[in-house]
C-alpha positions as CSV (number, residue, x, y, z in Angstrom):
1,X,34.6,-14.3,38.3
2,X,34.4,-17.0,35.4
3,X,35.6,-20.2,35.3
4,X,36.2,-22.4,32.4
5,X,36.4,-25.4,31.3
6,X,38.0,-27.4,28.3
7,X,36.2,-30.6,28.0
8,X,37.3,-33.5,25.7
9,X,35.2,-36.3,24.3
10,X,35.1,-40.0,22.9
11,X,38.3,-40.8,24.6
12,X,38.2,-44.6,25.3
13,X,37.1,-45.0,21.6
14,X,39.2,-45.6,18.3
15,X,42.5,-47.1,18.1
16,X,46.4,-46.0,18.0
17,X,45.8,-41.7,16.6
18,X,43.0,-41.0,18.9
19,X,45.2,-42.5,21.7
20,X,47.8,-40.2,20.5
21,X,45.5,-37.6,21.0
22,X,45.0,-37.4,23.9
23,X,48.5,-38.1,25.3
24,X,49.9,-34.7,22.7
25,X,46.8,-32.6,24.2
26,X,47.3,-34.1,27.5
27,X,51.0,-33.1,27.3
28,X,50.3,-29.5,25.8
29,X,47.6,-29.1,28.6
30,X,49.8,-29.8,31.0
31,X,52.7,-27.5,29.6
32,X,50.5,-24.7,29.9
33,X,49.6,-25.4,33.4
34,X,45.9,-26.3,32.5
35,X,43.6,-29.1,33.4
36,X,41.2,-30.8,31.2
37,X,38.2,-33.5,31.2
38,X,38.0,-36.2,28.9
39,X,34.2,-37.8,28.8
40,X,35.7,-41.3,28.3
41,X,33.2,-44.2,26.9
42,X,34.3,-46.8,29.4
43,X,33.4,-49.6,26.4
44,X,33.8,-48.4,23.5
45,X,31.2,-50.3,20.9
46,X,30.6,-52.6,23.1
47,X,34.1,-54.1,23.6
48,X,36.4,-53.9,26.6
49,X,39.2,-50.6,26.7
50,X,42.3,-51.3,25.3
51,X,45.6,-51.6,27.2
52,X,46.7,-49.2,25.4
53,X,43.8,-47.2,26.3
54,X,44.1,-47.6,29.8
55,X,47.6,-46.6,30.3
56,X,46.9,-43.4,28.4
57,X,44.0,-42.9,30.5
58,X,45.7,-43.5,33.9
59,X,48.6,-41.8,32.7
60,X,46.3,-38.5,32.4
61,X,45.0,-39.4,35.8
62,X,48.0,-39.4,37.2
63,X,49.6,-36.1,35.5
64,X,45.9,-34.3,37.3
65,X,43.6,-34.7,34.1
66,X,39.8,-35.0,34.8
67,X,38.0,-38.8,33.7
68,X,34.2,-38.6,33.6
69,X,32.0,-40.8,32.4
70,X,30.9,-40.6,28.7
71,X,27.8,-43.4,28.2
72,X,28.7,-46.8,28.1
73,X,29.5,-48.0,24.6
74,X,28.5,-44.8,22.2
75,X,27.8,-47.6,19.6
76,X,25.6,-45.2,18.2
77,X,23.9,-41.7,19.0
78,X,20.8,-43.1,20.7
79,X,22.2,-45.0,23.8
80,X,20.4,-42.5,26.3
81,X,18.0,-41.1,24.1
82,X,16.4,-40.1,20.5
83,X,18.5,-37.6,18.1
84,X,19.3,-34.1,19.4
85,X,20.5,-30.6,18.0
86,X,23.4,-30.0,17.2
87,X,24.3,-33.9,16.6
88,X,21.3,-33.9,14.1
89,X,23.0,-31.3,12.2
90,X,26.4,-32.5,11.9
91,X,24.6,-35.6,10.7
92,X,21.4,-34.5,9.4
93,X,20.4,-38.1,9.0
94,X,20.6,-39.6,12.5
95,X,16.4,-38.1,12.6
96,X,15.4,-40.4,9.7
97,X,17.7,-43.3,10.8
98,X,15.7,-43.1,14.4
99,X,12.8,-43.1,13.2
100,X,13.2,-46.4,11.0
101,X,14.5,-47.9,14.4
102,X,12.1,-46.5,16.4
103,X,10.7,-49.8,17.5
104,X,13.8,-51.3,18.2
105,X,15.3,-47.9,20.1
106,X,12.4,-47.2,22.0
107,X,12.6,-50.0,24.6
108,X,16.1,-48.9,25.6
109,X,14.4,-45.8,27.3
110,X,13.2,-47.7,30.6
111,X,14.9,-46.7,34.3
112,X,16.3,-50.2,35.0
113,X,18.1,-50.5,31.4
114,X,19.5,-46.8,31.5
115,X,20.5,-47.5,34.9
116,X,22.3,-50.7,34.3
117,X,24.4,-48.8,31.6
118,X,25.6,-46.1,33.9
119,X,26.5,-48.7,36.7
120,X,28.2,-50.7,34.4
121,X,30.2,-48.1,33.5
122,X,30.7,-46.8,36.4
123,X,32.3,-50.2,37.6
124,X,34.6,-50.2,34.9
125,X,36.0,-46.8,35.9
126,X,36.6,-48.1,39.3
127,X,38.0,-51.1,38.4
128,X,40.2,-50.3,35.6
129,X,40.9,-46.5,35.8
130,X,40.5,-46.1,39.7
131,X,37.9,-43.0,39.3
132,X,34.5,-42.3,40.6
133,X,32.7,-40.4,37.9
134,X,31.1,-37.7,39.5
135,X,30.1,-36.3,36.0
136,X,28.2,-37.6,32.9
137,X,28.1,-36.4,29.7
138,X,25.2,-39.0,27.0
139,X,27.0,-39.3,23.7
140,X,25.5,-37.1,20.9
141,X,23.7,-35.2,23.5
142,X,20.5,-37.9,23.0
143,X,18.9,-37.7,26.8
144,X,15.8,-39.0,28.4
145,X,13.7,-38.4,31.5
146,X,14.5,-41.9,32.6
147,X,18.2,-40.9,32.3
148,X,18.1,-38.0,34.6
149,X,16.1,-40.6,37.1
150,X,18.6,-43.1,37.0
151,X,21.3,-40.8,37.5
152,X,19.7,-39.8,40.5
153,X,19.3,-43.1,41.7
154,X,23.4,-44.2,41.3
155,X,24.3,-40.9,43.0
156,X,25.7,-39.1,39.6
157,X,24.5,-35.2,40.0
158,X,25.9,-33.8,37.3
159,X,25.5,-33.4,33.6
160,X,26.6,-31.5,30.9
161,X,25.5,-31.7,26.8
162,X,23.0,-28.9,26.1
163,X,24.5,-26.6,23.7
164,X,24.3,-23.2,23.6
165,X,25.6,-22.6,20.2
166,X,26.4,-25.0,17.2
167,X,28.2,-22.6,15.3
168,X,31.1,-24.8,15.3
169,X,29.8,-26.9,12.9
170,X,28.8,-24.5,10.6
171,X,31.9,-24.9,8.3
172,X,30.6,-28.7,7.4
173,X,29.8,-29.2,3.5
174,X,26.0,-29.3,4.0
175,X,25.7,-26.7,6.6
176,X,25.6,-22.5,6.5
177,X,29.1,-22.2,6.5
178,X,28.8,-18.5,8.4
179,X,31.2,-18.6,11.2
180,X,28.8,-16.5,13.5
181,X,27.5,-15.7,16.9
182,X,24.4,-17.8,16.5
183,X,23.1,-18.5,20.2
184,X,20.1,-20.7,21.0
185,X,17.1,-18.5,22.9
186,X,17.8,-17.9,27.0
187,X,15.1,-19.9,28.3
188,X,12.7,-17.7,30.3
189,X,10.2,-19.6,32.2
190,X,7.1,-17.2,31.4
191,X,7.3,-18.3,27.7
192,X,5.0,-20.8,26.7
193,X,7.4,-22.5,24.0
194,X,10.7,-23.3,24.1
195,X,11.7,-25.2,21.2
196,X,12.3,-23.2,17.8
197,X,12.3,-24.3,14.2
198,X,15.6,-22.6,12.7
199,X,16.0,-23.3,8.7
200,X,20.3,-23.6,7.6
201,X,22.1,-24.5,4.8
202,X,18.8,-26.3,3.4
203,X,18.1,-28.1,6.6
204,X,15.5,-27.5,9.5
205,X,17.1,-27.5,13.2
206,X,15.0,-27.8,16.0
207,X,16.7,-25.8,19.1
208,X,15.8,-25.4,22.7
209,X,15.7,-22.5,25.2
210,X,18.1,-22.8,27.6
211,X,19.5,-20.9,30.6
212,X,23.2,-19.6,29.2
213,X,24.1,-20.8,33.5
214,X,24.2,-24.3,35.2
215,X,20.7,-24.7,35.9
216,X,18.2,-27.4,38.3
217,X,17.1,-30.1,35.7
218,X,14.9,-33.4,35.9
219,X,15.3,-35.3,38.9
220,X,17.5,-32.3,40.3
221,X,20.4,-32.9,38.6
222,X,23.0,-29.9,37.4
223,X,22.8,-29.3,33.7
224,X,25.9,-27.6,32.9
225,X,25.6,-25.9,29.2
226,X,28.4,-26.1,26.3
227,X,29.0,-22.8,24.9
228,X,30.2,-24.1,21.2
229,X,33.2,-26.5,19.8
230,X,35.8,-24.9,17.9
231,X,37.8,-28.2,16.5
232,X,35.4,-29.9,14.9
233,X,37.3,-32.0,11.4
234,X,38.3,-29.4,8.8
235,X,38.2,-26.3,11.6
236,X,42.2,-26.0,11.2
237,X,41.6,-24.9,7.2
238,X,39.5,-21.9,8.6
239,X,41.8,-21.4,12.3
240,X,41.6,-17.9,12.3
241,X,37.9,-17.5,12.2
242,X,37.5,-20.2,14.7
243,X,39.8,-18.3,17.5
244,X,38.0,-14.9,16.5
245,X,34.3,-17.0,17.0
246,X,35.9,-18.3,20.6
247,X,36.9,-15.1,21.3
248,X,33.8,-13.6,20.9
249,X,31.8,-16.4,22.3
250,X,33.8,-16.3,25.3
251,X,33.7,-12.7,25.8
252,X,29.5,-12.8,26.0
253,X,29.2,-15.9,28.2
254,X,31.7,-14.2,30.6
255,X,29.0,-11.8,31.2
256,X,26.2,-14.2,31.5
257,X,27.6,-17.7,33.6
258,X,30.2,-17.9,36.2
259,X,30.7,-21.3,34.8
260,X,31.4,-21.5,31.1
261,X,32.0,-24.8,29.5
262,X,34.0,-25.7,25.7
263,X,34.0,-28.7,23.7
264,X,36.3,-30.7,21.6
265,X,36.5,-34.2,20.5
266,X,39.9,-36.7,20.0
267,X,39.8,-36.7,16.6
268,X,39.1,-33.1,16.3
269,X,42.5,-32.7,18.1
270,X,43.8,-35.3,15.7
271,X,43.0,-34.0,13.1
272,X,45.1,-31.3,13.2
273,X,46.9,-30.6,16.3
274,X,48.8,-27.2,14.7
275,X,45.1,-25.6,15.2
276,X,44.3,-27.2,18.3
277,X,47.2,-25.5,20.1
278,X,46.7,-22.4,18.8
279,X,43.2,-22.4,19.4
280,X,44.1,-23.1,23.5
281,X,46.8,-20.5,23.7
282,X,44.4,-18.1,22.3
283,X,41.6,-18.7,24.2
284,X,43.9,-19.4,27.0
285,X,45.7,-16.0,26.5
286,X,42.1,-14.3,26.2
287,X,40.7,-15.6,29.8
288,X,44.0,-14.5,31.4
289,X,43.0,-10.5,30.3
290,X,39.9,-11.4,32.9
291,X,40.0,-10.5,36.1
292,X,39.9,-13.5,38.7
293,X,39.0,-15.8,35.6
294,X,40.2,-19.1,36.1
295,X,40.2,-23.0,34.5
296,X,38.8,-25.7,36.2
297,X,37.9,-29.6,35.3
298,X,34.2,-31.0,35.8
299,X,35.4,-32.9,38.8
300,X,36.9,-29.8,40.6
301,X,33.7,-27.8,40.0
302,X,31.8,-30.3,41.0
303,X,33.5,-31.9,44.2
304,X,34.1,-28.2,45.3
305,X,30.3,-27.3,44.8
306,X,30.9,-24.5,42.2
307,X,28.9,-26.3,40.1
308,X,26.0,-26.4,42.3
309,X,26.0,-22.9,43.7
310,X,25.9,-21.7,40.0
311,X,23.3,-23.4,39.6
312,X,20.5,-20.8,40.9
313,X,17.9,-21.5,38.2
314,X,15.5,-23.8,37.4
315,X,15.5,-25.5,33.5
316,X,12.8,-25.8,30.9
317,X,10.4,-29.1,30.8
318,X,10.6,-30.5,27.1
319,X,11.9,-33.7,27.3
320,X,9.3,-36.4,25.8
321,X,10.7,-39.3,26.6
């Protein structure tokens, strides 16, 4: 049995269309009977959520949608740690931009900081959406070893931003633009190396072995992997291939996690909602020909402990920082 989960980010961020988007997918979620997470950034660029925010936000809460916590501010992609695949290859230059900062970006990586982030956001989803994040998710997937510590520390055991496929961007101007199966390495803990070099569309990715399962991480926390995102801006003008790559995608992880976890982002659904729809009736439509597949949010899987029971293996070592 399978369960899945669609998973929603940068809510909490942007103005009047990316609150729209989340009260259409919201809406179309709930028509279908399905539940969904949104990884909301409880203050966005450093400001305090909007009242209009908030209502959409409680508003989700209240129709059963799934609030976890998405950083703090998500100012930028280095909040709780240096640039990671696949954010580096949507924007290959987040790297070089790090590395001029690295000075100033550096110091952020301490215990006490990283955990004053996290419980300073986790006080603002008490106090202003009524939800204790049991989930986090660090924006552009940029993590540290002090993260993982801190999160032990304020009683958060669950994560979830290792990708197992960036595919989904491969449609972007500067990338491959090959809508294939193209799977990180299944981390096996014999190898001795477990990051690869992988050269596309003119640029060199560095990718990770990872188990294709929720797996034991730093500090014993519950990594949960994405499998891919198929709304990324400009998916719609290639829909088809998209649903075929989910469909495929979906069909392999089924045979490899009981847990399998998708990705999109709010203006991914705003930028055209015509493929966002069809892309979760399809995919929606292809779980149902599973037997005893199901949908599930974050917080379900994790307050139930499905989350924890899948995870029955131990992940790599190759944090740095």
């Amino acid at each position: 049995m399978t369960t899945y989960v669609w998973s929603i980010d940068d809510a909490g961020s942007g103005g009047s269309k990316m609150v729209e988007s989340l009260r259409r997918a919201c809406q179309f979620f709930s028509s279908r009977g399905l539940g969904s997470t949104w990884f909301t950034i409880p203050k966005p660029g450093d400001k305090p959520l909007s009242s209009e925010w908030k209502e959409a936000l409680i508003a989700a809460r209240d129709a059963g949608h799934d609030l976890q916590l998405h950083g703090l501010t998500h100012a930028d992609c280095y909040e709780f740690g240096p640039p990671a695949w696949p954010a580096t290859a949507i924007l290959p230059t987040l790297q070089s931009d790090f590395d001029q900062r690295r000075d100033e970006l550096m110091p952020r990586y301490t215990l006490a900081n990283l955990r004053a982030r996290i419980e300073e956001g986790m006080e603002i989803f008490t106090r202003e959406l009524g939800v204790d994040p049991t989930v986090f998710r660090a924006p552009c997937g940029a993590i540290s070893k002090p993260m993982f510590a801190a999160l032990r520390e304020v009683g958060i055991g669950y994560h979830t931003c290792m990708y197992i496929s960036g595919s989904g961007y491969a449609h972007l101007p500067h990338n491959s633009g090959k809508l294939t199966q193209d799977w990180v390495e299944r981390y096996e803990r014999n190898h001795a190396n477990h990051i690869k070099q992988k050269s596309t569309g003119g640029n060199t990715e560095q990718r990770i072995a990872i188990p294709r399962q929720p797996y034991r991480w730093y500090e014993g926390i519950i990594e949960a992997p994405i499998i891919n995102e198929y709304n990324w801006r400009g998916a719609g003008q290639r829909s088809a291939e998209f649903i075929e790559l989910a469909r495929k995608d979906l069909d392999r992880i089924s045979k490899e996690s009981p847990i399998v976890v998708m990705l999109m982002h709010t203006h991914g659904l705003a930028d055209d909602y015509e493929h966002t729809f069809r892309l979760i009736d399809a995919v929606s439509e292809h779980v149902g020909r599973q037997p005893g597949a199901a949908f599930a949010t974050m917080g379900e899987l994790a307050t139930s402990g499905a989350l924890a029971q899948a995870a029955a293996v131990e992940g790599p070592d190759i944090l740095t920082v």
